[in-house]
C-alpha positions in Angstrom: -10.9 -10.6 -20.9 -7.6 -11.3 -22.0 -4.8 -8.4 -20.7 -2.6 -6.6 -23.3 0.9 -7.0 -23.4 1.5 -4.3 -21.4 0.5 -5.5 -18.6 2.3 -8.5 -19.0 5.9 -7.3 -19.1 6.7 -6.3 -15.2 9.2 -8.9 -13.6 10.6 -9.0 -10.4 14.5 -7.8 -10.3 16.6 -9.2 -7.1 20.3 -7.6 -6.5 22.6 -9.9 -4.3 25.6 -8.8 -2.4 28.6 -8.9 -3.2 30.0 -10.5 0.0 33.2 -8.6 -0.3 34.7 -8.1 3.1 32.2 -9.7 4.8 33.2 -12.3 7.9 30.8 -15.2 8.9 30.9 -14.9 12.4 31.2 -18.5 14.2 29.1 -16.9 17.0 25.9 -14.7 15.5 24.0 -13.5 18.5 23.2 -14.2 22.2 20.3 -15.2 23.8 18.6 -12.1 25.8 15.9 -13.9 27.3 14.7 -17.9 27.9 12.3 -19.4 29.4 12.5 -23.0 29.7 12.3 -25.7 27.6 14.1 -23.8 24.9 17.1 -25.7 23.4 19.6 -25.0 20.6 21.2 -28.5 18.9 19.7 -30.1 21.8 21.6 -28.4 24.4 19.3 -26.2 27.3 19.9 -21.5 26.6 20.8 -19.8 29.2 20.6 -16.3 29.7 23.1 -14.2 28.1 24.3 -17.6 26.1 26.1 -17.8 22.8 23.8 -18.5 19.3 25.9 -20.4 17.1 25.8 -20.2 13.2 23.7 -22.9 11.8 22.0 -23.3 15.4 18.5 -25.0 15.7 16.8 -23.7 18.3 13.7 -25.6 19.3 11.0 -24.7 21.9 8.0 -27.1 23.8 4.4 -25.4 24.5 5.5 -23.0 27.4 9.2 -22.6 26.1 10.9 -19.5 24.1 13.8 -17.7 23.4 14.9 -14.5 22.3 18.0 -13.8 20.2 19.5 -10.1 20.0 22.3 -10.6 16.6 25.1 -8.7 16.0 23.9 -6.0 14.5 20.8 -5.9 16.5 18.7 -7.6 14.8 16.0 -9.2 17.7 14.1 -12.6 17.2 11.7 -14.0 19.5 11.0 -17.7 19.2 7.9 -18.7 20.4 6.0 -21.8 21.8 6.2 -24.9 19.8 8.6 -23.5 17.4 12.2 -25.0 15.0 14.1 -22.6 14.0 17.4 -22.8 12.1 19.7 -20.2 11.5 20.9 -21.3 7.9 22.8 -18.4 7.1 24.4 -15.0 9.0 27.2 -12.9 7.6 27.7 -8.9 9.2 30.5 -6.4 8.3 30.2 -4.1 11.4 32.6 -1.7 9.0 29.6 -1.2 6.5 26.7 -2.5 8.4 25.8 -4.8 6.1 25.3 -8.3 5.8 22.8 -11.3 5.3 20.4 -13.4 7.6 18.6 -16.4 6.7 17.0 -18.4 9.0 14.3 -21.5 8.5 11.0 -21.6 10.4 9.7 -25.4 10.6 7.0 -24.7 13.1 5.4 -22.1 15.5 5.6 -18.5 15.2 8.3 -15.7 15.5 8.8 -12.1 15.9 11.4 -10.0 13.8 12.4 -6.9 14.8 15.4 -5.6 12.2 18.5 -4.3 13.0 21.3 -2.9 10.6 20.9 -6.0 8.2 17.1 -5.6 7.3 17.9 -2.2 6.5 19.8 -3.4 3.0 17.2 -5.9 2.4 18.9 -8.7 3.1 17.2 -10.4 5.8 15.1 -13.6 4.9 12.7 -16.2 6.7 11.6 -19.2 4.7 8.6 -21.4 6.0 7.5 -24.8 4.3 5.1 -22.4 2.7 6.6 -19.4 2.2 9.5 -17.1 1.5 9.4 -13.8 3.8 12.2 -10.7 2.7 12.0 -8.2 5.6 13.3 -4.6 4.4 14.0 -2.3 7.5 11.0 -3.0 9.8 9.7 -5.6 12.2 6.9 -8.8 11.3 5.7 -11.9 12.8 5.8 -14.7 11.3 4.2 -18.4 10.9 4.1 -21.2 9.1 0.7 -20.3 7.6 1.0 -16.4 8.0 3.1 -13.2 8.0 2.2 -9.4 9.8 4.5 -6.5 8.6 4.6 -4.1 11.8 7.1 -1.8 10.6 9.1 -1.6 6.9 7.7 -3.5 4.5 8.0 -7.3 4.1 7.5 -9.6 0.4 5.8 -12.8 0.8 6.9 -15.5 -2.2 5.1 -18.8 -2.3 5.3 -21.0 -5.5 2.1 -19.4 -6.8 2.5 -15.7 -6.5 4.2 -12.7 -4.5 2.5 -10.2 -2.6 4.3 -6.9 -0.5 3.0 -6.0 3.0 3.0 -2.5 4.7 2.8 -1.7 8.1 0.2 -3.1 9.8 -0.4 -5.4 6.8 -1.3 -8.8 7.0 -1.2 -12.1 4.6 -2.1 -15.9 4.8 0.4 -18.7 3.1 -2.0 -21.5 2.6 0.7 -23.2 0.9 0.0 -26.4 -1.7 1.4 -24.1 -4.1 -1.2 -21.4 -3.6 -0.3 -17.6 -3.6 -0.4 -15.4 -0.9 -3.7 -13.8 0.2 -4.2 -10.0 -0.4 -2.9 -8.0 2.0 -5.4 -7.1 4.1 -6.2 -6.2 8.6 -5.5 -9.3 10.3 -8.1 -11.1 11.6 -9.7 -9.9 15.2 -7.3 -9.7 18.1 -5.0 -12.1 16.3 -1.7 -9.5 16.7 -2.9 -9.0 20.3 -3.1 -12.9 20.9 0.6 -13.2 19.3 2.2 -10.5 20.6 1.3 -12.6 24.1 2.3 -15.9 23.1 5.5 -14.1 22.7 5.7 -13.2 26.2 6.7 -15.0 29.3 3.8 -16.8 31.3 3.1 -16.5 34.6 5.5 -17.8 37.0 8.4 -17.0 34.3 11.0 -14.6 34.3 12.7 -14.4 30.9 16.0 -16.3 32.7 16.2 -13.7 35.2 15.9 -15.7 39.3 12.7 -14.5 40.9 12.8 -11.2 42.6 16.4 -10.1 40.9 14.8 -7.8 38.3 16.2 -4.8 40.3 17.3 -1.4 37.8 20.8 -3.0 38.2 20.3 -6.3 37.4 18.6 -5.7 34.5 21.1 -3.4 33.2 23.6 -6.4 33.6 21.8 -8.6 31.9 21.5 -6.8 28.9 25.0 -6.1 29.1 25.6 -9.6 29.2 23.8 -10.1 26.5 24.6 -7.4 24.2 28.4 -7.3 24.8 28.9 -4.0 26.0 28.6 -2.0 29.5 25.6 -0.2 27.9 24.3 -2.6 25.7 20.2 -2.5 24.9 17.9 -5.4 24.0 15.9 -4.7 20.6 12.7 -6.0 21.8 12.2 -5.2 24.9 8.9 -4.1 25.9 9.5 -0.3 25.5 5.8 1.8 25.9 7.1 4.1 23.8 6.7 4.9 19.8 9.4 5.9 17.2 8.9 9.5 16.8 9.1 10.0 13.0 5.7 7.5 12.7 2.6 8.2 14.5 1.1 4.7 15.0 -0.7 3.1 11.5 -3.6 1.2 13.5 -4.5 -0.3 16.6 -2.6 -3.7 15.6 0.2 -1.8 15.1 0.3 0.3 18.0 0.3 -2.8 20.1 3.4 -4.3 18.2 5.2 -1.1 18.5 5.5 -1.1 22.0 7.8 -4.0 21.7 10.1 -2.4 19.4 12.8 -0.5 21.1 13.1 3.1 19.7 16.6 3.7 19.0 16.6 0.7 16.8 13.3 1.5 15.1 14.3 5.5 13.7 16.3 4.4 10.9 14.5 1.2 9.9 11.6 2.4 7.8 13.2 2.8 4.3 11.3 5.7 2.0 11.2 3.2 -0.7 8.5 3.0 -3.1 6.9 -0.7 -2.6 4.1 -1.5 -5.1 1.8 -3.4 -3.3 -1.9 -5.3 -3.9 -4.4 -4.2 -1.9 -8.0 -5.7 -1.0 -9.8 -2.8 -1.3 -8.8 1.0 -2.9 -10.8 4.3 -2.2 -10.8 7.1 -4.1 -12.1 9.2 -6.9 -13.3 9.4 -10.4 -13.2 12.6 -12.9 -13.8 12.8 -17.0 -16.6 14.0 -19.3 -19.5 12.3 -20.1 -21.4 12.6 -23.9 -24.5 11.6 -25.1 -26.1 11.2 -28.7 -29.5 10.5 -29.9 -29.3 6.7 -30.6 -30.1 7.2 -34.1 -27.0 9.2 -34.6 -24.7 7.5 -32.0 -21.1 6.2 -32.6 -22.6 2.8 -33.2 -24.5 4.0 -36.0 -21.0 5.5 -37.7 -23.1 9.6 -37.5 -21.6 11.0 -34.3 -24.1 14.0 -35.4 -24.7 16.4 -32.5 -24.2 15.1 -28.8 -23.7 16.9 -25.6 -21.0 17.3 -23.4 -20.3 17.2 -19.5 -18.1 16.8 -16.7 -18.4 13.9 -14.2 -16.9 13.9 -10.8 -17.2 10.9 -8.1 -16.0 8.5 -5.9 -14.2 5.0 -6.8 -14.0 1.6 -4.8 -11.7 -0.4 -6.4 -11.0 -4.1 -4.8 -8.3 -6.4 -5.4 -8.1 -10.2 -5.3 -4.9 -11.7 -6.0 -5.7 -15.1 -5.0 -8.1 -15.8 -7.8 -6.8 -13.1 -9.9 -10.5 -10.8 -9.6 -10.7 -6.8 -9.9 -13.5 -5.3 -8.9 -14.2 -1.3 -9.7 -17.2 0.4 -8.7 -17.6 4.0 -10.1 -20.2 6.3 -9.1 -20.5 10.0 -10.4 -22.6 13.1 -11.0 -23.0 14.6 -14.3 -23.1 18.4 -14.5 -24.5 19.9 -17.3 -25.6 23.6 -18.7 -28.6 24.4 -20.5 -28.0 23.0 -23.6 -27.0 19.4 -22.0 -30.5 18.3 -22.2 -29.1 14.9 -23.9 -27.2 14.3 -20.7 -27.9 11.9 -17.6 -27.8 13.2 -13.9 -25.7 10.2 -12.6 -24.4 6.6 -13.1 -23.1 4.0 -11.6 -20.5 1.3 -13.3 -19.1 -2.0 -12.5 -15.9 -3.6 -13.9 -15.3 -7.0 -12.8 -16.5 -9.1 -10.4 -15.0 -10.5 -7.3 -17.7 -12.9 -6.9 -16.4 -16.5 -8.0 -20.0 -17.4 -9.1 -19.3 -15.0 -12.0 -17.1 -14.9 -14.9 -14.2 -12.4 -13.6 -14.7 -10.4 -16.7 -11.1 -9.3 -16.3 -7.9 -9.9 -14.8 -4.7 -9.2 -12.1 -1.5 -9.4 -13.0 0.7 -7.5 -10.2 -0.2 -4.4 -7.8 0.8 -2.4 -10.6 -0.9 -4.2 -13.6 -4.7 -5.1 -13.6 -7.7 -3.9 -15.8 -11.7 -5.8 -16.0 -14.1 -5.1 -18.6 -17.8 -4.6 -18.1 -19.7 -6.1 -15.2 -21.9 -8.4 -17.1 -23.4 -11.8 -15.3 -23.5 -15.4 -16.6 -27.2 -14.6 -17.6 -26.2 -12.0 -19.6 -27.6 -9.2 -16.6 -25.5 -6.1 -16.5 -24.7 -4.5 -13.3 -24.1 -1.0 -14.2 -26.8 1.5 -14.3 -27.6 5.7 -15.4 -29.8 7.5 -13.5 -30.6 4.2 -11.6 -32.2 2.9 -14.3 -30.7 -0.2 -16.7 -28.4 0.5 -20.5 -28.1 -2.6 -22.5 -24.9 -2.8 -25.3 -22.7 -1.6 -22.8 -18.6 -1.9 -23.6 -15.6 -0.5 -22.2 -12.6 -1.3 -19.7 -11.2 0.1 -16.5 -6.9 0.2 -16.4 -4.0 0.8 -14.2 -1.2 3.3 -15.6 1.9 2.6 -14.9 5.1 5.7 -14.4 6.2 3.9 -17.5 2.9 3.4 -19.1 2.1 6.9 -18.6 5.5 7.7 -20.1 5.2 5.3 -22.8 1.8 6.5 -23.8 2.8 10.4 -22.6 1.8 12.6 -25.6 -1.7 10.2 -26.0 -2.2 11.1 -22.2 -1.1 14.6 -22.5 2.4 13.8 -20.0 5.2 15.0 -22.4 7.9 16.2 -19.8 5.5 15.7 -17.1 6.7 13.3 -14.8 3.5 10.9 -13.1 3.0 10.5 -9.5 6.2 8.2 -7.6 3.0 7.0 -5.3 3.6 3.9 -3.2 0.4 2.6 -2.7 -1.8 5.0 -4.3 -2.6 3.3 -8.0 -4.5 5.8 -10.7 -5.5 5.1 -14.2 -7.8 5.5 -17.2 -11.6 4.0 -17.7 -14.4 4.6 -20.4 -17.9 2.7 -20.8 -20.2 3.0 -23.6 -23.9 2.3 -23.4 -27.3 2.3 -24.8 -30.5 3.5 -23.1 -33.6 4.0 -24.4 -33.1 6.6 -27.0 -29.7 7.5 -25.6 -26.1 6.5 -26.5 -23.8 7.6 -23.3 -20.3 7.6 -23.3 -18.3 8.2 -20.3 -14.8 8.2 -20.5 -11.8 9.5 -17.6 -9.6 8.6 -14.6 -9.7 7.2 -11.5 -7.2 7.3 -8.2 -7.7 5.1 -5.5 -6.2 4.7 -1.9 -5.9 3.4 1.0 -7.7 6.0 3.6 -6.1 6.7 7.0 -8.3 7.3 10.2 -9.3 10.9 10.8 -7.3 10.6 13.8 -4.3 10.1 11.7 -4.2 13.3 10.4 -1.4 15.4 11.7 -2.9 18.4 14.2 0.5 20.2 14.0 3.5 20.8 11.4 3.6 21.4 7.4 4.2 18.6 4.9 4.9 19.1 1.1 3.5 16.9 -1.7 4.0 16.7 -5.0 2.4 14.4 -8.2 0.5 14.8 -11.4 -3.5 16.1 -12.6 -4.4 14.8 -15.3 -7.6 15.2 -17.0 -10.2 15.0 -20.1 -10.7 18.9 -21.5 -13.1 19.9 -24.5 -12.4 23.2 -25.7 -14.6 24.4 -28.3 -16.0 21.4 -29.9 -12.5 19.2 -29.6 -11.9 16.8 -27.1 -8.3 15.6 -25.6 -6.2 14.9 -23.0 -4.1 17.0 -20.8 -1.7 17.1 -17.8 0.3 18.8 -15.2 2.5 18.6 -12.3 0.5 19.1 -9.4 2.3 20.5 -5.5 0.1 21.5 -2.4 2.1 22.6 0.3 -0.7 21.2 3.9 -0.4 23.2 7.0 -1.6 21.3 9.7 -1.9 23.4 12.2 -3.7 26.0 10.0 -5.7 23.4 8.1 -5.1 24.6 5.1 -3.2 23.8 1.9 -1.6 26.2 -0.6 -2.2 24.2 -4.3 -0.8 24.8 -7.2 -1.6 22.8 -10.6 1.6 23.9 -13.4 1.3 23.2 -17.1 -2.4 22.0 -17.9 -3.4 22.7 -21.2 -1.1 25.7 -21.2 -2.8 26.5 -18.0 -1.2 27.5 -14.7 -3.5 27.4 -11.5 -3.5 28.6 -8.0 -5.4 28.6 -5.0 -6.0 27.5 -1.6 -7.9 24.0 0.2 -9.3 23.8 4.0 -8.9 20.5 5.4 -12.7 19.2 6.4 -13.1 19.1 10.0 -13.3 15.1 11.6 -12.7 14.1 8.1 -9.3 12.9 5.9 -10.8 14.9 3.2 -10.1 18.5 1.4 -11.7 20.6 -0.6 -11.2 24.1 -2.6 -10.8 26.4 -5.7 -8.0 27.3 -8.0 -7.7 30.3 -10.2 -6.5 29.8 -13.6 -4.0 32.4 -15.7 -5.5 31.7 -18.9 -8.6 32.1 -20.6 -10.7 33.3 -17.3 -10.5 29.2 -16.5 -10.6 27.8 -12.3 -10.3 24.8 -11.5 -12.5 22.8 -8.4 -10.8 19.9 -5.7 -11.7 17.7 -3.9 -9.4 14.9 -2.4 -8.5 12.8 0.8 -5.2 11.8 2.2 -3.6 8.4 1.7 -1.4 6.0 3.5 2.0 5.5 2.2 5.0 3.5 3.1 6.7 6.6 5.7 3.1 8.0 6.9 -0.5 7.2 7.3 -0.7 10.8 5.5 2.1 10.2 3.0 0.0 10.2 -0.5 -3.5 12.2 -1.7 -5.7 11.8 -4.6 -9.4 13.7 -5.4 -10.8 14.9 -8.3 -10.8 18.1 -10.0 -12.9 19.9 -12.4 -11.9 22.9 -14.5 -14.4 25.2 -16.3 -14.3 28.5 -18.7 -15.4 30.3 -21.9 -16.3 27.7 -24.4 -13.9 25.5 -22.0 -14.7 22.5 -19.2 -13.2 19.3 -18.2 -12.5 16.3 -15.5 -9.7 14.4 -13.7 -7.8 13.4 -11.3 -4.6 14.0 -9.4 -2.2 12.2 -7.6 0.9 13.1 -5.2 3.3 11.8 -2.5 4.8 13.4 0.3 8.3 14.7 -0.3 
């Protein structure tokens, strides 16, 4: 499947600064803690010891270093490591600046200080470039794990954008970045050790001298000032705007030293791949005798219903593959006698046995056609049962695409969801079966789920985003949209909703967050036309909050009057 053009014209834009008033500083940092067999230009660190710009700091199997910059930026060197520090430039005045720094081998652990919050801190590997926007990562030559902030990974074959928690393999050769993705088993765990001083070491500090004391001269030493703190230190304690993303995380956070950490998570939307989405499906489905099908060119008299069901969308940007698995329920009346009670669709495969049967292009910008094997088997079925002919496409939509196509999708002024990780768009599939033509045609909104224990027990939180769905009304069908708020109490588990603007149709209602789940679920009253209007939907990570985004489905229903979609929102 070949993509369109529009999905084909998204290019990567990167600002550089202006270096006005900006000093390079001859000295760029101190070392804050050494164990030995840690050198810089050959020469042995010491404790509270000068980092010079351009320094190559080199460690043996039981050797590491710690650096706390200027602007207290913290890296940790580990075992068997060559770093260089290419590049380091800080205006204390502003608080901006530039790092860049050149990892030859080993491993090392970022935590950002005032320059990673203006994006312009940067760790190249023989694989790999790594930009670090306000947040913390560890990095290899064959890896990188964003803890905190976000962090884009470059290699000569693609680019892919990691969230907290997120986690990416540079297999270099020219290849692209994996999919972010978990990392693998205990690996953060495993790192965050190596990182660590062994037994029998002391970080620089003489046995038996780590009195309160000494320890707050050390770090004055190494800071520069009487009350100097090291980023870095191993702090049991959490930034308070975040509650942890994941077990992996929580462990890395307790090396991140809190005061540093509050401002360093930018609310920036960040596009970003994903290996697998979760989500939700809504649209109408119609069916026609076969002999007066669309396929025939006599639509003749078909029948109509709403759909509503769940989505697994899966993304591999490695070999290019998109995967989408829909699975919904038809409801029908009595006169939808013509219609099936349920279906389930494919798009794409990620299997690399089969033809991919469509394509990736960014996180933003991916679509697959029918799921259709080399032996000419197709994987979707209706009422569990196979359809033969079958056509179609799933697709991403875009802010702009939703914009550029807005009075086809029925957006006008309506302004689409500003989600950071949660993607939406538009899919239809047409098939025969038996004496049965079915066409199914809608959304889909897809996620990245957070643990039930993620969800806040306390406080209020506002969201706001778009629903967007397929309406007949009286014999025409079309598209509509709306701006879509809900307003969660946490404490009260509850949600006040309101969906503006759909086909002329205001709504308004209430949802009750479902016990031990992420999920939601309620009713809306209409002020038109007798019309209500069904949700159901589940909280979604985003860049600031495991609970930052939603999405669900929604049905609406009235005299002569029914429909499907979607909706999608971020937290303001």
């Amino acid at each position: 499947m070949r993509l369109s053009g529009w999905m084909i014209g998204a290019a990567a834009l990167f600002a550089a600064g202006s270096g006005a008033n900006l000093a390079v500083a001859q000295e760029v940092g101190k070392a804050s803690a050494v164990n030995p067999a840690a050198t810089a230009n050959l020469r042995t660190i010491s404790i509270g010891e000068s980092i010079a710009h351009k320094e190559r700091i080199k460690t043996t199997d039981k050797g590491s270093v710690q650096i706390l910059f200027i602007d207290k930026t913290s890296m940790t060197v580990g075992p068997n490591s060559d770093l260089t520090i290419d590049e380091y430039v800080y205006d204390p005045n502003s608080g901006t600046g530039k790092l860049a720094a050149r990892l030859g081998k080993g491993a090392l652990r970022f935590v950002g200080g005032q320059i990673s919050h203006t994006g312009d801190a940067e760790i190249k590997t023989a694989a790999a470039t790594v930009g670090i926007r306000g947040g913390v990562a560890m990095i290899g030559t064959g890896f990188v794990f964003a803890g905190y902030g976000s962090s884009t990974v470059t290699t000569p074959g693609g680019t892919v954008t990691l969230g907290a928690g997120e986690f990416t393999q540079t297999p270099g050769a020219g290849q692209p970045p994996s999919p972010p993705g978990p990392p693998p088993p205990n690996f953060v765990q495993n790192l965050v050790q190596s990182f660590q001083s062994a037994p029998g070491q002391s970080g620089g500090a003489g046995q038996g001298t780590a009195s309160r004391g000494n320890v707050q001269r050390a770090e004055a030493r190494a800071t520069g000032t009487p009350n100097g703190s090291v980023a870095g230190s191993l702090t049991p304690q959490v930034p308070t705007p975040l509650p942890p993303i994941n077990q992996n995380a929580s462990t890395l956070n307790q090396t991140i030293q809190t005061s540093t950490q509050q401002t360093a998570v930018e609310k920036t939307a960040t596009q970003q791949a994903s290996g697998t989405l979760f989500g939700f499906i809504g649209g109408l489905m119609t069916t026609w005798l076969t002999a007066s099908s669309p396929t025939s060119g006599n639509y003749g008299y078909g029948t109509v219903g709403p759909f509503t069901g769940t989505a697994v969308v899966g993304v591999d940007a490695v070999r290019r593959r998109v995967q989408a698995n829909f699975d919904g329920t038809v409801a029908h009346d009595a006169n939808g006698n013509y219609l099936p009670g349920s279906f389930s669709y494919q798009f794409g495969f990620l299997d690399p046995n089969e033809d991919p049967q469509g394509g990736y292009y960014d996180q933003s910008n991916f679509a697959a056609g029918p799921a259709i094997r080399r032996n000419g088997a197709i994987v979707s079925t209706i009422d569990d049962a196979p359809i033969t002919n079958q056509t179609g496409a799933m697709v991403t939509i875009s802010r702009e695409m939703a914009q550029q196509y807005g009075s086809a999708l029925g957006f006008g002024n309506i302004q689409p969801c500003d989600c950071d990780y949660t993607k939406w768009g538009f899919w239809s599939s047409g098939s025969n079966q038996g004496p049965y033509y079915d066409w199914a045609h809608g959304f889909w909104v897809a996620g990245r789920p957070p643990t039930a224990g993620e969800v806040p027990l306390s406080g209020q939180a506002s969201y706001v985003g778009h629903a967007v769905a397929a309406i007949q009304n009286d014999g025409s069908t079309y598209y509509a949209a709306g701006v879509f708020n809900n307003t969660v109490n946490f404490g009260a588990r509850t949600g006040q909703v309101s969906v503006t603007g759909l086909d002329g149709t205001n709504y308004a209602g209430q949802v009750s967050l479902l016990s031990g789940t992420t999920g939601f679920a309620g009713s809306l009253a209409g002020d038109v036309g007798s019309r209500n209007m069904a949700l159901v939907g589940s909280f979604f990570r985003g860049v600031s909050s495991p609970v930052g985004e939603m999405g669900g489905s929604l049905g609406v229903s009235g005299p002569g009057y029914l429909g499907a979609g979607i909706f999608a929102a971020k937290m303001k």
